[in-house]
DSSP file (Angstrom, degrees, kcal/mol; ACC not computed):
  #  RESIDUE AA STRUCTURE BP1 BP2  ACC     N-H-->O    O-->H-N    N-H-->O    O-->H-N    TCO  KAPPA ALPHA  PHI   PSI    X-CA   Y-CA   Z-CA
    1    1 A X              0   0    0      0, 0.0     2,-0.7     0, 0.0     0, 0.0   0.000 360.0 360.0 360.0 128.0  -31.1   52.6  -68.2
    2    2 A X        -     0   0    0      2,-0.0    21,-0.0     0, 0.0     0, 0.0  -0.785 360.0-152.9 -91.0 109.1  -29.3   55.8  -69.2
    3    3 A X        -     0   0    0     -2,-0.7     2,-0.1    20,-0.2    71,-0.1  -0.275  10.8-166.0 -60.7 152.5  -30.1   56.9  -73.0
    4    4 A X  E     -A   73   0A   0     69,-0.6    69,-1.7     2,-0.0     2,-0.2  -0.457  12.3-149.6 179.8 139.5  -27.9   58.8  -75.1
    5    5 A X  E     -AB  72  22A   0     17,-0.7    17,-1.8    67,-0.3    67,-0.3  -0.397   7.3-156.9 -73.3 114.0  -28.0   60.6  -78.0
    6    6 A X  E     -A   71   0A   0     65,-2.3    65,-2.6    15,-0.2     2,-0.4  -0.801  16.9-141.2-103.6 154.4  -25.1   61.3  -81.1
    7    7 A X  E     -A   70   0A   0     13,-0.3     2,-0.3    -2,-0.2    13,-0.2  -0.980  17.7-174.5-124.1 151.2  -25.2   63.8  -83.2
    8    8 A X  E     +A   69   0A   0     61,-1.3    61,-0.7    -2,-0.4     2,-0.5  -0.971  14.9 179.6-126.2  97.8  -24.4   64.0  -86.6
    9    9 A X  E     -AC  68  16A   0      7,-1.9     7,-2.9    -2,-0.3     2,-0.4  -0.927  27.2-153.7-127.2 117.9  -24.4   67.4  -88.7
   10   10 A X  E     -AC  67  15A   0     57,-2.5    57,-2.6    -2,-0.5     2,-0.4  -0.848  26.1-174.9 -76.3 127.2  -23.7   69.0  -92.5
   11   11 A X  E    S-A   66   0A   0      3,-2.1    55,-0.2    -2,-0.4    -2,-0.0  -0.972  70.7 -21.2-121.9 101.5  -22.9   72.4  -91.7
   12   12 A X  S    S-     0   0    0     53,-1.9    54,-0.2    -2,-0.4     3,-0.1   0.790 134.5 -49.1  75.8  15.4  -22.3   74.9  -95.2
   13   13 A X  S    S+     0   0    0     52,-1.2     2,-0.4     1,-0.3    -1,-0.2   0.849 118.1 127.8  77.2  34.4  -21.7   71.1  -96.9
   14   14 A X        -     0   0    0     51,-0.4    -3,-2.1    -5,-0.1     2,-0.6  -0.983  52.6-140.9-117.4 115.3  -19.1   70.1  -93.9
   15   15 A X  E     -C   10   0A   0     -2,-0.4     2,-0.5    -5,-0.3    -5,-0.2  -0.836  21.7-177.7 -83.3 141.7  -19.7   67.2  -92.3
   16   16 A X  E     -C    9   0A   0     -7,-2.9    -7,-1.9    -2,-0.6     2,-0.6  -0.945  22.2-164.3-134.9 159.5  -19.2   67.1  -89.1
   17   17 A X        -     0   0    0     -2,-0.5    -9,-0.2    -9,-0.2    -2,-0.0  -0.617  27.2-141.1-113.2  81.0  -19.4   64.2  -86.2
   18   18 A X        -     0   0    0     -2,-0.6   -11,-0.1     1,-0.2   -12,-0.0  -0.056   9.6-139.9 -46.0 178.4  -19.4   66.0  -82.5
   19   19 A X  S    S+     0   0    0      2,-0.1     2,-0.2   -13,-0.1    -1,-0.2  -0.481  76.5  87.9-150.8  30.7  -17.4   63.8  -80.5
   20   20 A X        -     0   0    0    -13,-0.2     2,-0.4   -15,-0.0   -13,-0.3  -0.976  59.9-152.9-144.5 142.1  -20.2   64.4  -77.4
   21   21 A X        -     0   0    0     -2,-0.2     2,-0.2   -15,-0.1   -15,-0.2  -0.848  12.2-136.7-115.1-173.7  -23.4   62.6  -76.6
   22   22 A X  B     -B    5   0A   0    -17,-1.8   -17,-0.7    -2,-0.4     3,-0.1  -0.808  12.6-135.5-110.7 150.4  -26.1   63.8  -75.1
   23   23 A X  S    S+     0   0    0      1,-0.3     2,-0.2    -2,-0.2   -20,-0.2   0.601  90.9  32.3-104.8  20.7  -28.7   62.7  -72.4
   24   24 A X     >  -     0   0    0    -19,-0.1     4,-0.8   -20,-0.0     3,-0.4  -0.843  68.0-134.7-171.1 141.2  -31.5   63.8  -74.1
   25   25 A X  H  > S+     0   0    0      1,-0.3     4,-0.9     2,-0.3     5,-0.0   0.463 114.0  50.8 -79.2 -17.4  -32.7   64.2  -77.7
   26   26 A X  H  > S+     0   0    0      2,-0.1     4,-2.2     3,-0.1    -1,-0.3   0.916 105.8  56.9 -86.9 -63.8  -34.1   67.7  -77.1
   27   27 A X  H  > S+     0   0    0     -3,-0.4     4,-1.3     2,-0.2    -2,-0.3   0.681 105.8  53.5 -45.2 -24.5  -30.2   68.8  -75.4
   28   28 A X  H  X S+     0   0    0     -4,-0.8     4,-0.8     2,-0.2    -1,-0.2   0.923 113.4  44.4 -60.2 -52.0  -28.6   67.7  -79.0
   29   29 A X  H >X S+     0   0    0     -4,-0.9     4,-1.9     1,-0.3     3,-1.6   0.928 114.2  44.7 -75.3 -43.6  -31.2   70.1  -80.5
   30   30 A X  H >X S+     0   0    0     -4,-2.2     3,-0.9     1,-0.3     4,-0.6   0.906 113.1  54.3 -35.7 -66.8  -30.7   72.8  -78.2
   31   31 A X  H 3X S+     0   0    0     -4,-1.3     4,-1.0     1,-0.2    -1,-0.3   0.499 108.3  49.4 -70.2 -17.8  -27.0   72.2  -78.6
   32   32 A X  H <X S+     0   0    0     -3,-1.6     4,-1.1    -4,-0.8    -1,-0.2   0.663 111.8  44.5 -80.9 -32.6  -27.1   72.5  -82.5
   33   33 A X  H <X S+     0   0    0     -4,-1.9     4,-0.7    -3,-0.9    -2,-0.2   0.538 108.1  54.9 -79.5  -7.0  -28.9   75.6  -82.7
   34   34 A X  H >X S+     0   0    0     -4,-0.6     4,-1.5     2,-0.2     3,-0.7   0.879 111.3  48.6-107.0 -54.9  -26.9   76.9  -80.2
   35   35 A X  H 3X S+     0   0    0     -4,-1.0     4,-1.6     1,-0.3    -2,-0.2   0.831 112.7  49.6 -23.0 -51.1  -23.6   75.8  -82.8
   36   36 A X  H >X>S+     0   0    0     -4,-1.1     5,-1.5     2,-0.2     4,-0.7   0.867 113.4  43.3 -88.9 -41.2  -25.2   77.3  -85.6
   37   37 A X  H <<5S+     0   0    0     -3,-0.7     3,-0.3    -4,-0.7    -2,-0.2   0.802 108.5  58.5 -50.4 -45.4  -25.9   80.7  -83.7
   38   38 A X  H 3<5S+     0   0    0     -4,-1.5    -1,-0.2     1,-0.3    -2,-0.2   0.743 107.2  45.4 -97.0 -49.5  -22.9   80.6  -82.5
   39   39 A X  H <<5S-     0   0    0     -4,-1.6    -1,-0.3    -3,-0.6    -2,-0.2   0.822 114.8-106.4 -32.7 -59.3  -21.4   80.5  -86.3
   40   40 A X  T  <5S+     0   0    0     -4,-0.7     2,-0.3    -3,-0.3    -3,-0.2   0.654  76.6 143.9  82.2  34.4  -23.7   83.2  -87.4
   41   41 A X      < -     0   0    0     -5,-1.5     2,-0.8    -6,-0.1    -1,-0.3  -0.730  45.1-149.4 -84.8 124.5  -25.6   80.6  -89.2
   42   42 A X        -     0   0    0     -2,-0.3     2,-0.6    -3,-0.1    -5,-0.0  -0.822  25.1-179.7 -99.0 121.5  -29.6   81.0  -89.5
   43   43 A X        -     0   0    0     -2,-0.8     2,-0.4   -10,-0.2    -6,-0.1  -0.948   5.6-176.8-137.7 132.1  -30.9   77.2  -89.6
   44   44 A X        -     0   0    0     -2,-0.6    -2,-0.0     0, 0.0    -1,-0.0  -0.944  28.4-121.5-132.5 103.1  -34.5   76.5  -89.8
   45   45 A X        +     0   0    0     -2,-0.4    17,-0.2     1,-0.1     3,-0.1  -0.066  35.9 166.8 -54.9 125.2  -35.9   73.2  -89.7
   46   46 A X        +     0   0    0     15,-3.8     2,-0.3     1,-0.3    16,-0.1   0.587  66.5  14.9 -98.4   1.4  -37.9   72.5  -92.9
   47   47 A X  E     -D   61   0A   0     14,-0.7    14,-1.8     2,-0.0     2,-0.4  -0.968  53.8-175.5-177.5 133.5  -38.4   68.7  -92.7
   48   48 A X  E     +D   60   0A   0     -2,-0.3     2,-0.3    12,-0.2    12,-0.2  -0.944  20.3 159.3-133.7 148.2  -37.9   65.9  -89.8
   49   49 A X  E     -D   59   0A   0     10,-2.4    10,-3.4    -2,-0.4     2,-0.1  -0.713  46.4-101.1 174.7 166.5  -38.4   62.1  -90.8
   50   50 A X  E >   -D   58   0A   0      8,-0.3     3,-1.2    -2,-0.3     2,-0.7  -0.298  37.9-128.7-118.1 126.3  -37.3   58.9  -89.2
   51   51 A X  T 3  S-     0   0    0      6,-2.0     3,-0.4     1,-0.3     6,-0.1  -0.878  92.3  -0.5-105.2 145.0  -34.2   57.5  -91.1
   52   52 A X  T 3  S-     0   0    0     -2,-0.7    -1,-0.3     1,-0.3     6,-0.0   0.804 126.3 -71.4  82.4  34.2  -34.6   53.8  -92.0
   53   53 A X  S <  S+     0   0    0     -3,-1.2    -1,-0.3     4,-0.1     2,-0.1   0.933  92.3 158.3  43.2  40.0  -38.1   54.1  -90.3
   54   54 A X        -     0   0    0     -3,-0.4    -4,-0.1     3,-0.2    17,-0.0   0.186  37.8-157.6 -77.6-163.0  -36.0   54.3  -86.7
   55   55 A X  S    S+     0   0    0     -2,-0.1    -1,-0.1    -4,-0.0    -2,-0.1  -0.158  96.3  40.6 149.1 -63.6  -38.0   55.8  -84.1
   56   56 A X  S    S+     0   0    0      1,-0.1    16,-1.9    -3,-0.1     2,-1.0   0.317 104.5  62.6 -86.3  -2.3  -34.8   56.5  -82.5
   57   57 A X  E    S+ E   0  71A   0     14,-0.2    -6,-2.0    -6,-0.1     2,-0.4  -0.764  70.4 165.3-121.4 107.2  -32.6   57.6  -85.4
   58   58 A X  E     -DE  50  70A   0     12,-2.2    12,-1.5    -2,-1.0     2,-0.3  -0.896  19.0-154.1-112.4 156.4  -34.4   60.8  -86.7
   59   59 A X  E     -DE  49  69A   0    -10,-3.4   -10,-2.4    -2,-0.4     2,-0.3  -0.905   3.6-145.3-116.3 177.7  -32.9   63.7  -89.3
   60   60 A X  E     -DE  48  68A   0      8,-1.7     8,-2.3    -2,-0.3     2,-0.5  -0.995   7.0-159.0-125.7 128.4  -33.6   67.4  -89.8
   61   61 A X  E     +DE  47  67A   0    -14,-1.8   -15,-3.8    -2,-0.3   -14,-0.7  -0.913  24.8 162.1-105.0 123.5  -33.5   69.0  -92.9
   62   62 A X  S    S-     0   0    0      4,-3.3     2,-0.3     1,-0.7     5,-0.2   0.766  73.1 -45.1 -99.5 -27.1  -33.1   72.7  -93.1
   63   63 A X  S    S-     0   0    0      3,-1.5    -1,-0.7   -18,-0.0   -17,-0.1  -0.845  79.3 -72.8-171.1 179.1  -31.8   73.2  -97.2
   64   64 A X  S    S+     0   0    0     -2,-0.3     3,-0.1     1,-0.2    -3,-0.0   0.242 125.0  47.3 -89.1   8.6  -29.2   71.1  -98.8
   65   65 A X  S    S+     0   0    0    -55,-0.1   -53,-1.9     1,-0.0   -52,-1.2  -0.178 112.7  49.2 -70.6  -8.5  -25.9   72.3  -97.3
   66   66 A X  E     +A   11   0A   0    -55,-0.2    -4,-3.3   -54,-0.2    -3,-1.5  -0.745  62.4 117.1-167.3 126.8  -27.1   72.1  -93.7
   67   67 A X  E     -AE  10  61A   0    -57,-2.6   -57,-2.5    -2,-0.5     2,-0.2  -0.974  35.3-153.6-169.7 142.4  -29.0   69.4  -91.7
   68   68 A X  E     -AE   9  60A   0     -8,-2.3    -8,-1.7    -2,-0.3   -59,-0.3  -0.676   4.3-143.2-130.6-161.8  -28.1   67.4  -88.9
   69   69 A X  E     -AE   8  59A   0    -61,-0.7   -61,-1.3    -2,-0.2     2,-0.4  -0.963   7.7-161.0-147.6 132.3  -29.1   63.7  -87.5
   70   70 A X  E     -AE   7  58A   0    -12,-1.5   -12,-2.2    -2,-0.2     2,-0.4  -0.923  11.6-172.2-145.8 150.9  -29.5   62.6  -83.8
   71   71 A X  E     -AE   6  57A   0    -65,-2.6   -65,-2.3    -2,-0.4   -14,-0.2  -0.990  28.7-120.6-132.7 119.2  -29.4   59.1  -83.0
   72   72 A X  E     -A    5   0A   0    -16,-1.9     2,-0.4    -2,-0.4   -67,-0.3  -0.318  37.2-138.3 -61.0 100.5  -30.2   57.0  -79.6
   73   73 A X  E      A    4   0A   0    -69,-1.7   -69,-0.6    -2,-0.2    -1,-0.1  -0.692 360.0 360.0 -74.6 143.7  -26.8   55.3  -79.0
   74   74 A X              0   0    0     -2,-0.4    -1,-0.1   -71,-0.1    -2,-0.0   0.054 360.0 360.0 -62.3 360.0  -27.3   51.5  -77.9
């Protein structure tokens, strides 16, 4: 079975919904710090937890304009 991963991200208070999965939960993160570099955005995770007590659905919080989401698509 092939996993994969959405990501979900507030960027500056934008949301945005990439329109890519991933095949692993680590390659979303990669691929979001690499977004945010890429910007000339510094984002530094302050906070992880599990939404809805998901395993598979986690967020990261860095401040309250920028945080993203990645979530095990079914």
């Amino acid at each position: 079975m092939n996993k994969k991963y959405l990501l979900e991200a507030v960027v500056e208070g934008r949301f945005i919904k990439f329109n890519k999965e991933f095949k692993s939960r680590n390659s979303a993160i990669d691929y979001i710090f690499k977004y945010y570099n890429r910007h000339m955005l510094d984002l530094r995770v302050n906070e992880e937890y599990y939404v809805n007590e998901n395993k598979h659905d986690i967020a990261y919080i860095s401040d309250y304009d920028n945080r993203f989401r990645i979530s095990r698509a079914y």
